[in-house]
C-alpha positions in Angstrom: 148.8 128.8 -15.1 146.7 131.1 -17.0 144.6 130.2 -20.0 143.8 132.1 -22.3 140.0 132.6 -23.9 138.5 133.8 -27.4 135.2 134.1 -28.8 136.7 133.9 -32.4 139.7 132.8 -34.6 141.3 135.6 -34.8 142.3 136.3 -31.6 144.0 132.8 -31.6 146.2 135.1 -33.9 146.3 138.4 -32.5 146.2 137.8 -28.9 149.8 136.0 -28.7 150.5 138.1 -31.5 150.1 141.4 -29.1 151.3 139.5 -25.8 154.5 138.9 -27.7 154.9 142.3 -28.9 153.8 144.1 -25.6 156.9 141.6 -23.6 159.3 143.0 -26.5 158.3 146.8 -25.8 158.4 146.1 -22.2 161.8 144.1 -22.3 163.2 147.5 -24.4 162.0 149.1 -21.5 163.3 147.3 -19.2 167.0 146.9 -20.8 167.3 150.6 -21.8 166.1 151.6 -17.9 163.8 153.8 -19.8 161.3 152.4 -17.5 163.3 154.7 -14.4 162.5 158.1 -15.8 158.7 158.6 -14.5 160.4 157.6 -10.9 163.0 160.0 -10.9 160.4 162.7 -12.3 158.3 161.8 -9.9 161.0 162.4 -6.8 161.9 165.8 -8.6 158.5 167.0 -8.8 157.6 165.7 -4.6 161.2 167.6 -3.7 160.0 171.2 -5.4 156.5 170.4 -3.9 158.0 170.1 -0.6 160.3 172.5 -0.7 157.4 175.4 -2.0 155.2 174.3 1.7 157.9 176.3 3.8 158.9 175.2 7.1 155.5 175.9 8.7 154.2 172.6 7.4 157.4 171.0 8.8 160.7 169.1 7.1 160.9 169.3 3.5 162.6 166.1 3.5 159.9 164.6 5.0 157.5 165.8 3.5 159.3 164.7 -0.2 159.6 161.1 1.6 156.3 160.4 2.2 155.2 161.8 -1.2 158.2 159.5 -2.8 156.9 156.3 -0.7 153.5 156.5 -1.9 154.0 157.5 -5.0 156.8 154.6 -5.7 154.6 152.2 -4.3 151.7 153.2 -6.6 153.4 152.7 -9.8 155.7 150.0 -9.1 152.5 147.8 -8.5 150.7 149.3 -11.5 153.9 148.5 -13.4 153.9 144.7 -12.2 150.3 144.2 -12.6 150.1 145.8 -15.9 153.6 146.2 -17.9 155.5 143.5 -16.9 154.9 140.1 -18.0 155.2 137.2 -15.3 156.4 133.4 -15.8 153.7 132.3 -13.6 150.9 133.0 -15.6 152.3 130.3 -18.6 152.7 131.0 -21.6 150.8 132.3 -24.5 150.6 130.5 -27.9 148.4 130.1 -30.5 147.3 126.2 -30.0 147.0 127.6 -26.0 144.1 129.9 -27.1 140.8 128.4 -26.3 138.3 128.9 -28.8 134.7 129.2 -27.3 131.8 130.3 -29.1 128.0 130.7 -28.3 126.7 132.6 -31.2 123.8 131.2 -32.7 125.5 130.9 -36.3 127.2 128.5 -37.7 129.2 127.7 -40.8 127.6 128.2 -43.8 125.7 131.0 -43.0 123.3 128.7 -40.8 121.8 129.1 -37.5 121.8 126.7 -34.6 119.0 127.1 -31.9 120.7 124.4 -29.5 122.5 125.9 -26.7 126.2 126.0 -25.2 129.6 126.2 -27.1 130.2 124.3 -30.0 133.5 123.7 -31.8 131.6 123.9 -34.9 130.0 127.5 -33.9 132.2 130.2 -35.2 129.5 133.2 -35.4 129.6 136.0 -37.7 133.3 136.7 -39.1 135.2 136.2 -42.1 136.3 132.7 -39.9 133.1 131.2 -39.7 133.0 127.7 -40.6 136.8 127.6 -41.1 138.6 124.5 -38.2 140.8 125.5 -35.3 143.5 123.0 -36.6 143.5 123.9 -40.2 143.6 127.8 -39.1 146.6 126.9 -36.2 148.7 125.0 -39.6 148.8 128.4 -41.2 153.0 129.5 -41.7 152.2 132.8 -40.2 150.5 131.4 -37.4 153.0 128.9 -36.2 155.6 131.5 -36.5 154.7 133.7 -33.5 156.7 133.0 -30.2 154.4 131.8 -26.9 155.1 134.6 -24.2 153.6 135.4 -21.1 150.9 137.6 -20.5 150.8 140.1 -18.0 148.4 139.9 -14.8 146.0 142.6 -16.1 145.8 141.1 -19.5 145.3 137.7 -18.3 142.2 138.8 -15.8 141.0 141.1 -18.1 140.6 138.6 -20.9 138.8 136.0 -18.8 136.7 138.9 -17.4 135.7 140.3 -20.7 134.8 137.2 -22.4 133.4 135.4 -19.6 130.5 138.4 -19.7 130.7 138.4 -23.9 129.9 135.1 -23.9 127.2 135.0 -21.3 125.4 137.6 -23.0 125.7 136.2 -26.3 124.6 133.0 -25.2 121.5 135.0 -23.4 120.4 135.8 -27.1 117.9 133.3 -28.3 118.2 131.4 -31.6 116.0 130.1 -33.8 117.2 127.5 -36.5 117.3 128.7 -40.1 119.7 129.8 -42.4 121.1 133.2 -41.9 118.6 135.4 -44.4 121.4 138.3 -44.7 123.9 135.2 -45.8 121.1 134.1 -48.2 120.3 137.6 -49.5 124.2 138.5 -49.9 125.1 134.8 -52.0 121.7 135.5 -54.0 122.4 139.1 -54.7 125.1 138.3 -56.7 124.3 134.4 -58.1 124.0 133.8 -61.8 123.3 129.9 -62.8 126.9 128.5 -64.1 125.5 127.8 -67.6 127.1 130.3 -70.6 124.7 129.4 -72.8 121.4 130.1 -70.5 123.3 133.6 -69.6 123.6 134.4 -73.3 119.9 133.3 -74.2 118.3 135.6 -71.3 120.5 138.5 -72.3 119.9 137.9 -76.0 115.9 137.5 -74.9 116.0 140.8 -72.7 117.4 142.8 -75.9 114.8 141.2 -78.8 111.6 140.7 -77.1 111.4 141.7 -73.4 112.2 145.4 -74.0 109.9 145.7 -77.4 107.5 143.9 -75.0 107.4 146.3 -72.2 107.3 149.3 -74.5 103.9 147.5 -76.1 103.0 147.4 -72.5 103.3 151.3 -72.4 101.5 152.0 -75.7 98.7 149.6 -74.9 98.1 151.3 -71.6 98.2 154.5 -72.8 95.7 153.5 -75.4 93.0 152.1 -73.1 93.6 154.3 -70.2 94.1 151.7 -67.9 95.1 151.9 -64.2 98.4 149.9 -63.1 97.4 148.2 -60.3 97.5 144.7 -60.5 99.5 144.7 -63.6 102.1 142.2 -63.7 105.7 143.8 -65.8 107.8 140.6 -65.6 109.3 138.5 -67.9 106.8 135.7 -67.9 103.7 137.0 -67.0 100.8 136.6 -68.9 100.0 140.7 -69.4 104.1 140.6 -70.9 103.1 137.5 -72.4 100.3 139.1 -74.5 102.5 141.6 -75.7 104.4 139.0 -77.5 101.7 137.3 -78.7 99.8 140.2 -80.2 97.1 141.7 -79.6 94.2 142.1 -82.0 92.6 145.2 -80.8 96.0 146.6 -79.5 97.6 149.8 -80.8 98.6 149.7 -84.8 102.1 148.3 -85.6 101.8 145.8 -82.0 99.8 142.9 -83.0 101.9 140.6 -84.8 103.4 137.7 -82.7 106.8 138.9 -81.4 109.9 136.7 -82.6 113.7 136.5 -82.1 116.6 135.4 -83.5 118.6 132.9 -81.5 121.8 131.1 -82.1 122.1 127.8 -82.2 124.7 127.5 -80.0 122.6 129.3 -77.3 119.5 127.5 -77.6 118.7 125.6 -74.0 115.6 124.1 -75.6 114.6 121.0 -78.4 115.7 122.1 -81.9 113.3 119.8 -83.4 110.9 122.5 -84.5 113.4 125.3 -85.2 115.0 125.9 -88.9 118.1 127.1 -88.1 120.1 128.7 -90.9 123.1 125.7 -91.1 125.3 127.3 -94.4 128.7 126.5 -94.3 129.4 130.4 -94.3 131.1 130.7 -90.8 131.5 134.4 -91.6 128.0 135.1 -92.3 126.2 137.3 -89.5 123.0 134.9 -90.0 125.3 131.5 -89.8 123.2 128.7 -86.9 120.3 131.3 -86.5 117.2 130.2 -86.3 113.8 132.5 -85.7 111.4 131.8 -82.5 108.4 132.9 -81.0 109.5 135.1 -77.9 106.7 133.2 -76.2 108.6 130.5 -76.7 111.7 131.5 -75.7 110.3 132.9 -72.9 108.8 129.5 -71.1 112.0 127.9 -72.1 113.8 130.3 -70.0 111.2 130.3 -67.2 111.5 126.7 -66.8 115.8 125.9 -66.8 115.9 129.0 -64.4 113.0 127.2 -61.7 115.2 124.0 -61.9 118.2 126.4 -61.1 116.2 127.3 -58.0 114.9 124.0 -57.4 118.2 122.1 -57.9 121.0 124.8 -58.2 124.4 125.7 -55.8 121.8 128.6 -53.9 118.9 126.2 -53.9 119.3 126.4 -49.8 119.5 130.2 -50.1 116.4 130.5 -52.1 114.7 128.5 -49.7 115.8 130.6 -47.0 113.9 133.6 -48.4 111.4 132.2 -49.5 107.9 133.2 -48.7 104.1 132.2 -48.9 103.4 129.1 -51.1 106.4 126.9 -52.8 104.7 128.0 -56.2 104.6 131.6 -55.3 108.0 131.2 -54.2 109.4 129.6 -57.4 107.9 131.9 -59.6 109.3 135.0 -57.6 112.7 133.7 -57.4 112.8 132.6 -60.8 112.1 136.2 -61.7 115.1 137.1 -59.4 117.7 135.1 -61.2 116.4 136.6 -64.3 117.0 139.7 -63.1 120.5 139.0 -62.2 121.7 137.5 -65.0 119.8 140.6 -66.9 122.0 143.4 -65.0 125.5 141.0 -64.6 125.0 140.7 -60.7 127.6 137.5 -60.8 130.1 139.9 -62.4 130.0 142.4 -58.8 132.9 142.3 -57.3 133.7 141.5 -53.3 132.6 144.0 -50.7 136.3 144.2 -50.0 136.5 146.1 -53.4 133.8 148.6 -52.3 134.9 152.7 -51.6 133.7 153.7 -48.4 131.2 156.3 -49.5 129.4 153.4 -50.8 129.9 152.1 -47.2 128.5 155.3 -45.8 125.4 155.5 -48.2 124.5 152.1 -47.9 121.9 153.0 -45.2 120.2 155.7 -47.6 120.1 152.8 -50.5 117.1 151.6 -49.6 114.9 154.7 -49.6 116.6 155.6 -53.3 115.6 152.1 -54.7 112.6 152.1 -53.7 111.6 155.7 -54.5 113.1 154.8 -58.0 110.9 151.6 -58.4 108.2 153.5 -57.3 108.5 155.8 -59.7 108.8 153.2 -62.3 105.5 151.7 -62.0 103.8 155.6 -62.7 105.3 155.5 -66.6 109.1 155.8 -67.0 109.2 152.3 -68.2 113.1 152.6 -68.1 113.7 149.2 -65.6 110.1 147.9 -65.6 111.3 144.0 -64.6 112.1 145.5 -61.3 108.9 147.6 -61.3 107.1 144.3 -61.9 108.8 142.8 -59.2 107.9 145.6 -56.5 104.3 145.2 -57.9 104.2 141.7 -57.2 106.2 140.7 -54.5 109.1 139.5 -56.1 112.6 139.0 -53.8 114.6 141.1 -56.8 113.7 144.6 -55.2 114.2 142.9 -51.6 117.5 141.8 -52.4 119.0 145.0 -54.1 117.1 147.4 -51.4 118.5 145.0 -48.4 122.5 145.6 -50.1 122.9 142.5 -48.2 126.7 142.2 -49.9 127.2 145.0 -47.9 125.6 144.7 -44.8 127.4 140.7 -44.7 130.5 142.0 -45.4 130.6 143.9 -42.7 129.2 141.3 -40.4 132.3 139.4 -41.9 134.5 142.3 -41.4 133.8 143.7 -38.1 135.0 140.8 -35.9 138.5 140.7 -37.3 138.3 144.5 -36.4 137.5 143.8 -32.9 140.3 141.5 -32.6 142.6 143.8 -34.5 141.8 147.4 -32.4 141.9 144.7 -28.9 145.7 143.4 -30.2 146.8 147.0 -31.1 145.5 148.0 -26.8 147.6 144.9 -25.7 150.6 146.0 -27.5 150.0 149.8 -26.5 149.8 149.3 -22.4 153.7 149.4 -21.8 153.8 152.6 -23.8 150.7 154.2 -22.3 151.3 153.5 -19.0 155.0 154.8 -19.4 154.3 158.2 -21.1 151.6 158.6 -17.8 153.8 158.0 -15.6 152.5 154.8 -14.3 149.3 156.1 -13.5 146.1 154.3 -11.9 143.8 156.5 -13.3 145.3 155.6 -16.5 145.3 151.8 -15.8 141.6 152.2 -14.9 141.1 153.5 -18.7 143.0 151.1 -20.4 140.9 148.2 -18.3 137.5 149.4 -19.0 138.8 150.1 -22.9 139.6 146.4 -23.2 136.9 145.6 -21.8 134.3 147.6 -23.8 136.6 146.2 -26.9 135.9 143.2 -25.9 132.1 143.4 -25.1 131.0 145.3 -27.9 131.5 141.7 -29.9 127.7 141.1 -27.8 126.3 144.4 -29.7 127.6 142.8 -33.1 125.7 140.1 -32.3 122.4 141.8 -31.3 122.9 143.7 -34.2 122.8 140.7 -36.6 119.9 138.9 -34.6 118.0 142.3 -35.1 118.8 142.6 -38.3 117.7 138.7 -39.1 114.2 139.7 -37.4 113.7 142.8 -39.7 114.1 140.5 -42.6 111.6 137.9 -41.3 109.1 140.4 -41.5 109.6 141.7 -44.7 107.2 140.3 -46.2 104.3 141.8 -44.8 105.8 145.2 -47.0 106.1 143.2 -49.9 103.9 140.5 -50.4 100.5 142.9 -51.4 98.5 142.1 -54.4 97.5 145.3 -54.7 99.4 147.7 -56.8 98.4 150.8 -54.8 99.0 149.4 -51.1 102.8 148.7 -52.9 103.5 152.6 -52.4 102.7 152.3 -48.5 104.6 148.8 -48.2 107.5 150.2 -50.0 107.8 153.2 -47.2 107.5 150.8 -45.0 110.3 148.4 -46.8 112.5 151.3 -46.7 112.3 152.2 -42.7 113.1 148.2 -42.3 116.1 148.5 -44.7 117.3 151.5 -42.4 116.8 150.2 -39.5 117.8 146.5 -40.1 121.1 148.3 -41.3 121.4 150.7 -38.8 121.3 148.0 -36.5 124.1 146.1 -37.9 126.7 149.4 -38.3 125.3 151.5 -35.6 125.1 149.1 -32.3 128.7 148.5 -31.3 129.5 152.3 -32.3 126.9 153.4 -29.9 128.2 150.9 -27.2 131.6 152.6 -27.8 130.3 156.0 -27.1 128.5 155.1 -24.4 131.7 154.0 -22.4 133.7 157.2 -23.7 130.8 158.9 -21.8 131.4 156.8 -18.8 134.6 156.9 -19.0 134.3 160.8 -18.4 131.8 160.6 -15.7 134.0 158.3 -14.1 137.1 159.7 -14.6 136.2 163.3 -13.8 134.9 163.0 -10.3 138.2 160.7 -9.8 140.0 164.1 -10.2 137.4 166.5 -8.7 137.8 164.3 -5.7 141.7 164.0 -5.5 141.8 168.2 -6.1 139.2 168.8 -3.4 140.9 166.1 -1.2 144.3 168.1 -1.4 142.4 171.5 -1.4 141.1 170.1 2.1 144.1 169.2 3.0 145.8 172.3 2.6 142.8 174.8 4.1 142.8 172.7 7.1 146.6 172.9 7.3 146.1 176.7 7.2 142.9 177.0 10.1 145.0 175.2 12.2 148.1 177.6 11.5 146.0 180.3 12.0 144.8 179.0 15.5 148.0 178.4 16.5 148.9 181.5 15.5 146.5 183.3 17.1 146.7 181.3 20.3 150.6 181.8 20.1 149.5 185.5 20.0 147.0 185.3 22.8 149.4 183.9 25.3 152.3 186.1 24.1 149.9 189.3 24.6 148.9 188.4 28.3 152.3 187.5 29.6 153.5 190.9 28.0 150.3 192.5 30.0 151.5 190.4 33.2 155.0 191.7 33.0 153.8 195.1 32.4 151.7 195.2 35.5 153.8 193.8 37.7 157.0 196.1 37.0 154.5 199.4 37.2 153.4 197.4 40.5 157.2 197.5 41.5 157.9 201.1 40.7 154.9 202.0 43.2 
C-alpha cells in the first residue's frame, strides 16, 4: 500500500481531489474503448510503413508484426504505469495524506530554528498555522471519494517530495518572527481606538500641516541646510514651530493651538475649558482650544503604549532596530503615519489588480525617489520625508509593499498545489491524444516533478528575502541627512532584489526545466531519426552488395558459357 505525502494543506485537498478525477477520465476511457484508437492507429500506420519497404526488405506482414509487437508493448505498459489506476497501491483520501513540513516558519508568521518536521510547521501559505483535523472537518473536504492512484503518480509524489523536503530542510533557520509577516500586519495596522484615530487626523489638519509649512518659511528665511533636520510629528524642530518662534518669520511666532472635541480628547480635561452649551446644533458645541504642543505629546505617548502593549506589539518588535528608545520613537512615528494616510482601511492583497502586482518591483525606486525629493523643498508629505531623514520604519514599510510581497508568499503555495492537481487530472488525456507515448511520459514526469520542487525555490526566495530585510538597516539608519540619498539607492536595489527574489525564483526554476526539457527531449529524437536513418542506409549497402555480387557471379557464368560454346564450335 502506497502512502501518500505533502508538504502543505492543500494538497491534502487537491491531490485526492485530481487522483479521483484522473480514475473518472480514465474509467470514461476505459468504458467508451476510446482508449483502443491509438492501437489501431498505430497498426494502420506499421501496415502502410511496411507495405511502402517493397519486397526487397522482405514480408510486409512481418515487417508490420514486429513494428505492431513493439509498439503494443510500449504503450500498453506506459498505459498501466501511468493511466490506469491499480487497487494495490490503496486508496487515496484526504485523512490518508501525510502532512510533512520542514520549512523553517511557523504559524503566526514565526520562525523555528529547531530542525525535522513538525505538525505545528506549516511554512509559507495561506494554511499556515491552520490544524490538519480542523482543515480535514471542512464539508468540501470530506466530500471527495478515496481512489487509487496510479503507479507513476504514486512514485512520483514520494520522489518529488522526498527531494523538496530534503532541500528545504537543508535551508538554515534562524528563530525570529518572519520580518515580511511583520512588515505586511504593520503596513496596514491602525490602534482600535476611534477616538485616538479622530484626534491624530484632526491634529494632522490644525497643527502638523501649518507646522511643516512654518518649517518651510523658516528655512527659507535663514538659509539653512536640511541635513539633520528632523520633519516629524514630535520632534523638537516641528515642536518649535508650534511653539513659536521669536526671531522666526512675521505671522509664525505665536504658539500654535487647536480646537479639539471633547469627545475626541485622549488626555485629562482638567485644564481644558471646553465650550459645554446645551446647543447640540452649534458647530462650537464640547470644543475646547489646546496648545498643539500639547496635543502633540498626548498623541506621542497613547501611540508608544500601542507599540509597547498593542495587538502588533510582537510585530514591532520584530523590526525593530538599534536601541528600545530609538525604536519606540521610530515606530511610534509609523503608526502615526498610518493612521494619517488610512493604512487600516487598505483592502486584502486578494483585492489588488495585477498591474499593481507587476509594478510592485519598481515601487520601491518610485517611493524613494519621491521621498527624496521631498526633503529638497516640496514639503507636500514631509512626515515621510522626516521619516527617511531619520530612520524611521514608515518609508521601510511602504517601500518593502510587504502586503504584497506576503500575499504572494501566501498565494503561491496554493498555486503549486493547484497547477500539480490540474497535471494529475491531465495525464489520461495527454498520454491518450500522444498516443501513449514514452517520450511524452518522460515530460509529464519531469513536469510533476519540477511542480513539485519549485515549492524549495519559494522557500529560498522567502529566506532571501528575510535576509535582505535584516540588513536594511545599514540603508536607513544614518544620522546624516546627505548620506540618506546614497542609503536610499541602496534601500531601493534591496527592495528589488528582496522582491525579485520572492516572484522571480520558482519562475526561473520553471524555465530552467523547459530548457531541459528541450535538451533532453531533442537529442531523444535526433537519436531515434539517425537510429532509423542507419537502419535504412545499411539496409541499402547491403542491397547494393548483394546486388552487385548477384551481378558479379551472373556476369562470369554468362562469360563461362560463352567460352565454352565458342570452344565447342572450334
Amino acid at each position: 500500500m502506497m502512502t501518500m505525502v505533502s508538504n502543505d494543506l492543500s494538497d491534502v485537498f487537491m491531490l485526492p481531489l485530481a487522483t479521483y478525477m484522473s480514475g473518472e477520465i480514465w474509467s470514461i476511457l476505459e468504458a467508451t474503448k476510446l482508449f483502443l484508437i491509438p492501437f489501431i492507429i498505430l497498426m494502420i500506420a506499421a501496415i502502410g510503413q511496411a507495405r511502402k519497404q517493397g519486397v526487397d526488405e522482405g514480408s510486409s506482414a512481418i515487417q508490420a508484426y514486429k513494428h505492431i509487437e513493439v509498439g503494443i508493448i510500449t504503450m500498453f505498459v506506459v498505459m498501466l504505469f501511468a493511466c490506469k489506476p491499480l487497487s494495490s497501491n490503496g486508496s487515496v483520501s484526504p485523512a490518508s495524506i501525510s502532512v510533512k513540513n520542514y520549512s523553517c516558519l511557523v504559524g503566526g508568521g514565526s520562525i523555528s530554528s529547531s530542525g525535522g518536521a513538525d505538525s505545528n510547521r506549516n511554512g509559507l501559505g495561506i494554511f499556515n498555522g491552520v490544524d490538519k483535523s480542523a482543515f480535514l472537518n471542512n464539508p468540501f473536504i470530506r466530500v471527495i471519494p478515496a481512489s487509487s492512484p496510479t503507479l507513476a503518480t504514486g512514485l512520483m509524489n514520494q520522489l518529488s517530495i522526498g527531494l523538496t523536503n530534503a532541500s528545504v530542510a537543508a535551508l538554515p533557520c534562524v528563530s525570529h518572527t518572519s520580518m515580511r509577516y511583520a512588515f505586511s500586519k504593520i503596513e496596514t495596522y491602525e490602534p482600535d481606538n476611534p477616538k485616538l484615530q479622530n484626534l491624530v487626523k484632526d491634529f494632522n489638519k490644525q497643527c502638523y500641516s501649518q507646522a511643516l509649512d512654518r518649517k518651510s518659511r523658516d528655512q527659507n528665511l535663514r538659509s539653512a541646510s536640511i541635513k539633520g533636520q528632523d520633519y516629524a510629528f514630535d520632534s523638537k524642530d516641528i515642536t518649535d514651530m508650534y511653539n513659536g518662534k521669536v526671531d522666526g518669520v512675521e505671522g509664525d511666532r505665536n504658539t500654535m493651538l487647536m480646537k479639539i472635541r471633547k469627545n475626541n480628547w485622549t488626555g485629562s480635561t482638567g485644564s481644558i475649558q471646553f465650550n459645554d452649551a446645551n446647543i447640540s446644533t452649534s458647530e462650537d458645541y464640547g470644543v475646547g482650544v489646546v496648545t498643539c504642543a500639547e496635543v502633540a505629546n498626548e498623541i506621542k505617548n497613547k501611540l508608544r503604549s500601542d507599540v509597547r502593549n498593542g495587538d502588533a506589539k510582537d510585530e514591532f518588535k520584530a523590526i525593530s532596530v538599534g536601541d528600545t528608545t530609538n525604536s519606540e520613537e521610530q515606530n511610534t512615528r509609523l503608526l502615526f503615519s498610518n493612521i494619517v494616510n488610512n493604512k487600516g482601511s487598505i483592502l486584502n492583497v486578494a483585492s489588488q489588480t495585477m498591474s499593481d502586482w507587476q509594478n510592485a518591483a519598481n515601487d520601491g525606486v518610485d517611493y524613494a525617489k519621491m521621498a527624496w525629493s521631498l526633503t529638497k523643498g516640496a514639503f507636500d508629505d514631509l512626515d515621510s520625508a522626516g521619516h527617511v531623514l531619520n530612520g524611521g520604519v514608515a518609508s521601510i514599510s511602504s517601500m518593502f509593499k510587504s502586503q504584497k510581497v506576503h500575499g504572494y508568499q501566501l498565494v503561491a503555495p496554493l498555486v503549486i498545489s493547484v497547477i500539480k492537481g490540474v497535471l494529475i487530472i491531465s495525464i489520461p488525456l495527454i498520454l491518450f491524444f500522444t498516443g501513449f507515448s514514452p517520450k511524452t511520459l518522460l515530460t509529464v514526469l519531469v513536469a510533476y516533478f519540477a511542480i513539485d520542487f519549485s515549492r524549495f525555490f519559494l522557500e529560498l526566495g522567502n529566506l532571501i528575502d528575510e535576509v535582505i530585510l535584516s540588513f536594511r538597516h545599514t540603508a536607513v539608519m544614518s544620522n546624516s541627512a546627505m548620506e540618506q540619498s546614497d542609503s536610499l539607492n541602496v534601500l531601493a536595489a534591496m527592495t528589488i532584489i528582496g522582491q525579485y527574489a520572492t516572484y522571480t525564483l520558482v519562475g526561473v526554476w520553471y524555465m530552467f526545466v523547459g530548457w531541459l526539457g528541450v535538451k533532453m527531449i531533442a537529442p531523444m529524437q535526433m537519436a531515434e531519426s539517425t537510429s532509423e536513418d542507419t537502419s535504412k542506409g545499411s539496409q541499402a549497402a547491403l542491397n547494393s552488395a548483394a546486388g552487385a555480387a548477384t551481378g558479379g557471379v551472373t556476369g562470369a557464368a554468362s562469360s563461362a558459357i560463352k567460352s565454352g560454346m565458342s570452344n565447342g564450335n572450334k
